[in-house]
C-alpha positions as CSV (number, residue, x, y, z in Angstrom):
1,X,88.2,131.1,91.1
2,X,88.1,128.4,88.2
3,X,87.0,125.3,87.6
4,X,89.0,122.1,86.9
5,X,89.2,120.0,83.9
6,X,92.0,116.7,83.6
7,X,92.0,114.6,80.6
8,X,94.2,111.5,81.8
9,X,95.2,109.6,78.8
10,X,96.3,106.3,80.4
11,X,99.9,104.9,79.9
12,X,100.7,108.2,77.6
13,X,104.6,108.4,78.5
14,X,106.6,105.8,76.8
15,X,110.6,105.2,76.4
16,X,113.0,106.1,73.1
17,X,113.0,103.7,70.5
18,X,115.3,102.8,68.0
19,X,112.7,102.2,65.7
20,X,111.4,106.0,65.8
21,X,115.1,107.3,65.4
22,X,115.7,107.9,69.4
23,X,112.3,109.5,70.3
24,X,109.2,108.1,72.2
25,X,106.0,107.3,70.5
26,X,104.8,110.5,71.7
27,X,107.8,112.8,70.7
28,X,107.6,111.3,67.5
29,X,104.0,112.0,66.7
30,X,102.8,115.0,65.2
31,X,100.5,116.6,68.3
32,X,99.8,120.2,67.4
33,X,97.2,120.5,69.3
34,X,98.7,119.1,72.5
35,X,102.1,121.7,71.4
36,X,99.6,124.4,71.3
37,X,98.3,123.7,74.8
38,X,101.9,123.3,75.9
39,X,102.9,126.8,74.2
40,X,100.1,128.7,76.5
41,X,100.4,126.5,79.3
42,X,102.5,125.5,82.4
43,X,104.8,122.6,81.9
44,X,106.8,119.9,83.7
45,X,106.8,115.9,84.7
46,X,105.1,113.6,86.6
47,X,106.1,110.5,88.9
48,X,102.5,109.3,90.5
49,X,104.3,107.5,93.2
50,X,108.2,108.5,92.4
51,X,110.5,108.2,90.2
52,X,111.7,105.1,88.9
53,X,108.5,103.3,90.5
54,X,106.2,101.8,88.1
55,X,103.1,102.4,89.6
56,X,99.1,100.0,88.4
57,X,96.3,102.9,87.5
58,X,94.7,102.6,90.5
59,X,97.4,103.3,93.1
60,X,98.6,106.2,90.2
61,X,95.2,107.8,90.4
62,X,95.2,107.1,94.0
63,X,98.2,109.6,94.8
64,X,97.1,111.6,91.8
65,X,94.0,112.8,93.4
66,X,95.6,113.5,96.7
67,X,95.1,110.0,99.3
68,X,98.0,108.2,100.9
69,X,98.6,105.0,100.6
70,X,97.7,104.0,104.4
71,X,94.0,105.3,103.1
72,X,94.3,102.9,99.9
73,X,91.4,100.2,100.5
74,X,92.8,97.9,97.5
75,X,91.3,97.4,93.7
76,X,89.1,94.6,94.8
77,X,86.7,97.3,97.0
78,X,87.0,100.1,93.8
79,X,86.0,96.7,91.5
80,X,83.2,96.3,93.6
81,X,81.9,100.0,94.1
82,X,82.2,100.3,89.9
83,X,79.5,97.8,89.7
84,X,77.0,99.4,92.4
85,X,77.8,96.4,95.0
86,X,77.8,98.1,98.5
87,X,80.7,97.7,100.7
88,X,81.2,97.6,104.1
89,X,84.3,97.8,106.3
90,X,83.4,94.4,108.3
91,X,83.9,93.0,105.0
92,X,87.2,92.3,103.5
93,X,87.5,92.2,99.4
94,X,89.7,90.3,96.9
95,X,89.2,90.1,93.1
96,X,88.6,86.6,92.1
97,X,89.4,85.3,88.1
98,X,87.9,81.7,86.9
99,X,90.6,80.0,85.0
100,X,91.9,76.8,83.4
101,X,95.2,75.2,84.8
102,X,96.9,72.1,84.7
103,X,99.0,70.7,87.0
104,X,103.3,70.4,86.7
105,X,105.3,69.4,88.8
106,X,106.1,72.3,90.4
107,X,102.8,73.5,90.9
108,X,99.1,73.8,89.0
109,X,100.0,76.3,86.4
110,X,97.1,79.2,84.3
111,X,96.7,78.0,80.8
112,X,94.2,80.7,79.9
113,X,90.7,82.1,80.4
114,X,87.1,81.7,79.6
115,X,85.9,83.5,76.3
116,X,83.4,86.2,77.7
117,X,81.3,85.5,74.5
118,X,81.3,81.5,74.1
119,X,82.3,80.6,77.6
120,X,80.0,83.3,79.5
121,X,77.1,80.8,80.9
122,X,79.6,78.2,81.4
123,X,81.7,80.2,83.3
124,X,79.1,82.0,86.0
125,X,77.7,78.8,86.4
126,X,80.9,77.6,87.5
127,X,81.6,80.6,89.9
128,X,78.0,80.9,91.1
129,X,78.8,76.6,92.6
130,X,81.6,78.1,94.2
131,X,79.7,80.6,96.4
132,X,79.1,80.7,100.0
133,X,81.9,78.3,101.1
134,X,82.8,78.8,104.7
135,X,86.0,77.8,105.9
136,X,87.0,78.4,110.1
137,X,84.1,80.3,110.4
138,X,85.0,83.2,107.4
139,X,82.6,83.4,105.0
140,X,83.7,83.3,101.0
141,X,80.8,85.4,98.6
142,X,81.3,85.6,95.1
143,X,79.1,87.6,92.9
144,X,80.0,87.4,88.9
145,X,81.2,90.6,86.7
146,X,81.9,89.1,83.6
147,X,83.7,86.3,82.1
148,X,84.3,84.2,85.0
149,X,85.3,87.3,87.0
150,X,83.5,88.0,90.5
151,X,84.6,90.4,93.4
152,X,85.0,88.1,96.3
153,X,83.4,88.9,99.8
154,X,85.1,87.8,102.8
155,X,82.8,87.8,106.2
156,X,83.2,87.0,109.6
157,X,85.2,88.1,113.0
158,X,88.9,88.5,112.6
159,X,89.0,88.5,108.4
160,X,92.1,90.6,107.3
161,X,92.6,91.7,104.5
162,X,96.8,91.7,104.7
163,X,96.7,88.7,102.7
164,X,99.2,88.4,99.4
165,X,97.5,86.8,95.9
166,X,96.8,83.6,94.7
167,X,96.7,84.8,91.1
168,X,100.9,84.9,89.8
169,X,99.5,87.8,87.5
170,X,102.6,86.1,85.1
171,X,101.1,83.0,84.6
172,X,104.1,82.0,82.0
173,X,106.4,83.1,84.8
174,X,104.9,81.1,88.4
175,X,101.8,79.0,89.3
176,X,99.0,79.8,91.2
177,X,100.7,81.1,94.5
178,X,100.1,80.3,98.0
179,X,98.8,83.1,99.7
180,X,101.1,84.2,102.6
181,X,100.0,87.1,105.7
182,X,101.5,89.9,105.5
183,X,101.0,90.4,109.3
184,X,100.6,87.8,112.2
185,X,96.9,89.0,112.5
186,X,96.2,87.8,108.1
187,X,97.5,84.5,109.2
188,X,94.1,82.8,109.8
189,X,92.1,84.7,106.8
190,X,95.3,83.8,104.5
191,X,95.2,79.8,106.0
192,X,91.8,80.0,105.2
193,X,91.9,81.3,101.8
194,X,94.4,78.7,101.2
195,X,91.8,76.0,102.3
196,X,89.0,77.7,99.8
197,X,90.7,77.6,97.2
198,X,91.7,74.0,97.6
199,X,88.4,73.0,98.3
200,X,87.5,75.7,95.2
201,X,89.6,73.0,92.8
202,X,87.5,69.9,94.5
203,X,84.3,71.6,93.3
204,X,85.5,72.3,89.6
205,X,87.6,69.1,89.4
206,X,86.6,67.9,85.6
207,X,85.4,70.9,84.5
208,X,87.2,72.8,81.5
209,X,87.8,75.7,83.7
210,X,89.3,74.3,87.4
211,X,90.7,77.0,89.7
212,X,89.8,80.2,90.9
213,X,92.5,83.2,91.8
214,X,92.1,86.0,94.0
215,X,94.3,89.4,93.5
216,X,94.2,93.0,94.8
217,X,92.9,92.3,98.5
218,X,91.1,95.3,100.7
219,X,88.9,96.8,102.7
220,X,87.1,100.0,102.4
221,X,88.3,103.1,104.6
222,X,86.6,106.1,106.0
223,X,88.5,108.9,104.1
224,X,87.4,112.5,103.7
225,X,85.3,112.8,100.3
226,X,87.1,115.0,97.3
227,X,85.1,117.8,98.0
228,X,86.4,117.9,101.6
229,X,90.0,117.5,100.8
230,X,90.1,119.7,98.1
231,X,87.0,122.0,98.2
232,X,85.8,120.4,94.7
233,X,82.9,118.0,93.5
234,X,82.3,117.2,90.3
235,X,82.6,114.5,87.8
236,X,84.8,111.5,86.6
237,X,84.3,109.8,83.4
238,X,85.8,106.4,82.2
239,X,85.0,103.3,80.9
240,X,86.6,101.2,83.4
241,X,84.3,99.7,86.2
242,X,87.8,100.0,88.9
243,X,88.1,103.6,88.0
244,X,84.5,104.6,88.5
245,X,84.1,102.6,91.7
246,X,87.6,104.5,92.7
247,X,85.7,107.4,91.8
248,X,83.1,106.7,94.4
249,X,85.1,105.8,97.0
250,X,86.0,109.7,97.2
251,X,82.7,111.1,96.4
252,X,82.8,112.2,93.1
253,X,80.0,111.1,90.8
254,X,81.0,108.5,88.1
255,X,80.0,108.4,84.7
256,X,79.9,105.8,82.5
257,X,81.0,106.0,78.8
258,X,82.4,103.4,76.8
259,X,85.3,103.1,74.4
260,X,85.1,102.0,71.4
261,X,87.3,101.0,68.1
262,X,86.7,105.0,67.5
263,X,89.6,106.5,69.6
264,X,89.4,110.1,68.1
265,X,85.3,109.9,68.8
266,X,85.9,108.5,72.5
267,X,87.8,111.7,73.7
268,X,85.5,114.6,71.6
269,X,82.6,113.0,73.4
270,X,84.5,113.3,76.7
271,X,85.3,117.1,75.7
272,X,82.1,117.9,75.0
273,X,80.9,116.2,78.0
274,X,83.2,118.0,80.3
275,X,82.0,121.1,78.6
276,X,78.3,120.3,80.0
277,X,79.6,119.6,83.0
278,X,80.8,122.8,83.7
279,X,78.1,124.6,82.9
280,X,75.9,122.6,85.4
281,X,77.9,123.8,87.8
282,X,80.8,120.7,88.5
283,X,83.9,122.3,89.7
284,X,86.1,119.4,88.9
285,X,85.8,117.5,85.8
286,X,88.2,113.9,85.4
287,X,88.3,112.2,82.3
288,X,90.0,109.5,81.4
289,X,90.8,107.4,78.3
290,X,92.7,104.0,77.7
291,X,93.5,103.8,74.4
292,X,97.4,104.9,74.8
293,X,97.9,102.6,77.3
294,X,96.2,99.8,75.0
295,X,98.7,100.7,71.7
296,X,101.9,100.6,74.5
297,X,100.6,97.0,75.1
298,X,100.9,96.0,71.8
299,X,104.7,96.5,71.6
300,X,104.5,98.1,68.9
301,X,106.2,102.1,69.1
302,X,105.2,102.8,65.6
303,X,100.7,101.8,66.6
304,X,101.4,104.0,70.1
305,X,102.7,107.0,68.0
306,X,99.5,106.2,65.5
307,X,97.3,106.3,68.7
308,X,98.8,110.0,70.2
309,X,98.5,110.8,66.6
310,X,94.9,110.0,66.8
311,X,94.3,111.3,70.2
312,X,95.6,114.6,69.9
313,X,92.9,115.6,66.8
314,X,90.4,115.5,69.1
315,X,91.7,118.1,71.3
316,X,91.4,121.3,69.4
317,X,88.5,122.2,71.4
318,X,89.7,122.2,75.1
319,X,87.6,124.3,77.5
320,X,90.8,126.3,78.5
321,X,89.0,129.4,78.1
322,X,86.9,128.7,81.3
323,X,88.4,126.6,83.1
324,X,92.1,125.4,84.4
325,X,92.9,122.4,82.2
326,X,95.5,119.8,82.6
327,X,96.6,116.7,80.2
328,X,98.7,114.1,81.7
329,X,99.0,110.4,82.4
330,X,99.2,107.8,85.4
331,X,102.2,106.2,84.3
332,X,104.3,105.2,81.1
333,X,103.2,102.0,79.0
334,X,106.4,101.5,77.1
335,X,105.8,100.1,73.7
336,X,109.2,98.2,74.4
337,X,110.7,96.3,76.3
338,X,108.6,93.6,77.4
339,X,107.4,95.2,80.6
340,X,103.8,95.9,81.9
341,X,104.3,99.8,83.0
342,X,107.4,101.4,84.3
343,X,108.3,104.4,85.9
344,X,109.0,107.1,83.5
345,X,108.4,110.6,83.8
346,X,104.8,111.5,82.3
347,X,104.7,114.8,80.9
348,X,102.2,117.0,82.6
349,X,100.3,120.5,81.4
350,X,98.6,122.9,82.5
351,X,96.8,125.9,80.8
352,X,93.7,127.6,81.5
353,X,92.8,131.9,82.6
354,X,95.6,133.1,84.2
355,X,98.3,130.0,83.9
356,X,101.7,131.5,83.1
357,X,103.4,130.2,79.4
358,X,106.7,128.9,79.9
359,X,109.0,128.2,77.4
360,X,108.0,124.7,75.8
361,X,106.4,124.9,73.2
362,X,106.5,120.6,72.1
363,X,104.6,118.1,74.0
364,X,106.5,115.4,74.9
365,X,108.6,113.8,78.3
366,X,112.0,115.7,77.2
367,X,110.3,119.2,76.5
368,X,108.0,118.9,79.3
369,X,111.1,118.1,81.5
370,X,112.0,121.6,80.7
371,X,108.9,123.2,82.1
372,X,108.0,125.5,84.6
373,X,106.5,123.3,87.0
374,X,109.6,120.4,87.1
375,X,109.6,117.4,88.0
376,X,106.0,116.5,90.2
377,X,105.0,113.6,92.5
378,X,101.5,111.9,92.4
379,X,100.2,114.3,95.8
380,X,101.4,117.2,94.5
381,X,98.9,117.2,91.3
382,X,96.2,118.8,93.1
383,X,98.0,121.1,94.9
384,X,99.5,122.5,91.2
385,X,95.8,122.6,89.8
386,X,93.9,124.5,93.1
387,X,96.5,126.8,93.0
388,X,96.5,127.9,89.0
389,X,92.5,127.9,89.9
390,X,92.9,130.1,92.3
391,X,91.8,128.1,95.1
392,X,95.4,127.2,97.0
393,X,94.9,126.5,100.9
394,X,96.6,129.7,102.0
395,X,99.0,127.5,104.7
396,X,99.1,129.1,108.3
397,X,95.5,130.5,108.3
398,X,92.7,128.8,109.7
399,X,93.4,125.0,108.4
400,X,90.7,122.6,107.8
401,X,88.8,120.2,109.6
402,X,89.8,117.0,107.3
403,X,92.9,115.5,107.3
404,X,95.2,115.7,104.4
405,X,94.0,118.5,102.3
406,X,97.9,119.7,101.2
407,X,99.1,118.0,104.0
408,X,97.6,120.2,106.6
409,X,97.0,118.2,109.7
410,X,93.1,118.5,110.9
411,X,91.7,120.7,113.6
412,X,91.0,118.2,116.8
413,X,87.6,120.7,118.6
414,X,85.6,123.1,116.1
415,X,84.2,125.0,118.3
């Protein structure tokens, strides 16, 4: 059996552009480490939640490492869990953002957001005199991130968290939204979140910064950890608070590392890392990086080619000789059009002792298309990976006591 290694580069896959004579940003680069890894390696694509479906990163990594969507316990609980707050399923979560609007007549509309360098003291101090606010008997906690940010805690008997976001996400598009139940039993917790923010607005009326949204509601679940799903434990390294706290949510242990104006430097240090890793023993190593998705948010194909270009010298030095190693995405970030993510196919490999070569021999959504391994969903990631480790659930035999692990229902009496 073998270890595990995934480097996720976020937003990789990307749509042809004009401007880079019909190709992608990635199919135009020049990769040749990434072709080399393709040329040894199993190939195909990836759809995190289907194709077509243009998933966030955290329902992507969600399906990616192998939990359904009824076990999804929102953003606003991994938000929390990435900055060592303790959650609790009597609570219910939402993400709430400190922002400037003014009102229209159709509505109080988001003119921006506080500065997180010039605004910072301005803006906790503003959140901090919205705390504690209790409206038909729930209870509304905030506790500050960064920037006017703050993971809202909703306590009390009957809170639901089925409640739809304040915070239009478009703010040139709509204006701060009414939140609406999404079942009959939300309706009071979504009446009263409708009354706290109002009341919210009161509080900050005269101040620069005079409304605060709430997003990505949730609750924590009990789920079965990573290592009882899939027989693994081991590491997951990103820079993003949501990512670690989803990381924690399933038992793995979350590291820490930032990323910096240095793109090339960001990933070697993650190689090397998962390197030490393995030999302490992790059986399952995750690491993720951001910088593709950042260039695909520019708009700009020619920067997101730059960026793969970038990215891909710092993976001459993949661990593929001891462990099972996979590069992929969560999604596409298209450098055009005007869209956030969409739902692409992400090209997916994976190399490592023992992995079969296929015929592709270019990295890239076409040539990967053309792979081995087809076209994948999100749940069947793992799946690909324990088996090329040689670590499948051998279906029919004994199955295991926790729900989910391939899809193998769990045993109701051990014995």
């Amino acid at each position: 059996m073998h270890p595990i290694v995934v480097f996720l580069l976020d937003g990789l896959a990307d749509r042809a552009h004009e401007s880079l004579g019909g190709s992608s940003g990635l199919e135009a680069a020049t990769t040749p480490n990434l072709d080399r890894l393709c040329s040894g390696g199993s190939c195909g694509v990836l759809y995190a939640i289907g194709p077509g479906r243009a998933p966030s990163s955290e329902v992507a990594h969600w399906s990616m490492f192998g939990y359904r969507s009824d076990e999804f316990p929102g953003r606003a609980v991994f938000e929390a869990l990435g900055r060592g707050q303790t959650v609790s399923p009597d609570h219910v979560f939402a993400y709430a953002a400190l922002r400037p609007a003014e009102r229209r007549e159709d509505g109080w509309w988001l003119t921006g957001r506080p500065d997180p360098d010039r605004d910072a003291a301005e803006a906790e101090r503003l959140v901090e005199a919205c705390d504690g606010i209790t409206i038909d008997g729930l209870t509304f906690s905030l506790v500050h991130v960064w920037r006017g940010e703050a993971v809202l805690r909703v306590a009390g008997g009957g809170a639901d968290e089925r409640v739809t976001d304040s915070d239009a996400f478009f703010r040139d598009r709509h204006p701060v939204l009414r939140p609406q139940a999404l079942a009959p039993e939300a309706e009071r917790t979504a009446r009263a979140a409708e009354e706290w923010t109002r009341e919210v607005m009161r509080r900050l009326e005269g101040e620069r910064f005079n409304v605060i949204t709430l997003k990505w509601w949730g609750r924590p679940h009990d789920v079965p950890t990573f290592e009882q799903r899939h027989g693994l434990r081991g590491t997951f390294i990103a820079s993003s608070a949501f990512l670690r706290g989803l990381a924690r949510a399933v038992g793995l242990d979350a590291r820490a590392e930032a990323e910096t104006d240095d793109a090339a430097a960001d990933l070697r240090g993650r190689v090397a890392l998962a390197r030490e890793r393995l030999d302490a023993g992790d059986t399952f190593v995750f690491c993720h990086v951001k910088s593709a998705d950042a260039a695909g948010h520019t708009k700009d194909p020619r920067l997101k080619q730059a960026m793969i270009e970038t990215l891909d010298t710092a993976l001459g030095d993949l661990p593929a000789d001891r462990a099972v190693v996979c590069l992929t995405g969560d999604h596409a970030t298209p450098a055009s059009p005007d869209v956030i993510h969409s739902g692409d196919p992400v090209p997916f490999v994976v190399a490592g002792p023992g992995v079969r070569a296929d015929r592709v021999r270019e990295f890239g959504e076409s040539t990967c298309a053309e792979g081995i391994l087809g076209q994948l969903r999100g749940p069947d990631m793992m799946p690909v990976l324990l088996n090329a480790a040689d670590r499948p659930l051998f279906m029919g035999s004994r199955p295991t006591p926790f729900d989910g692990a391939d899809g193998y229902p769990a045993i109701l009496d051990p014995l």
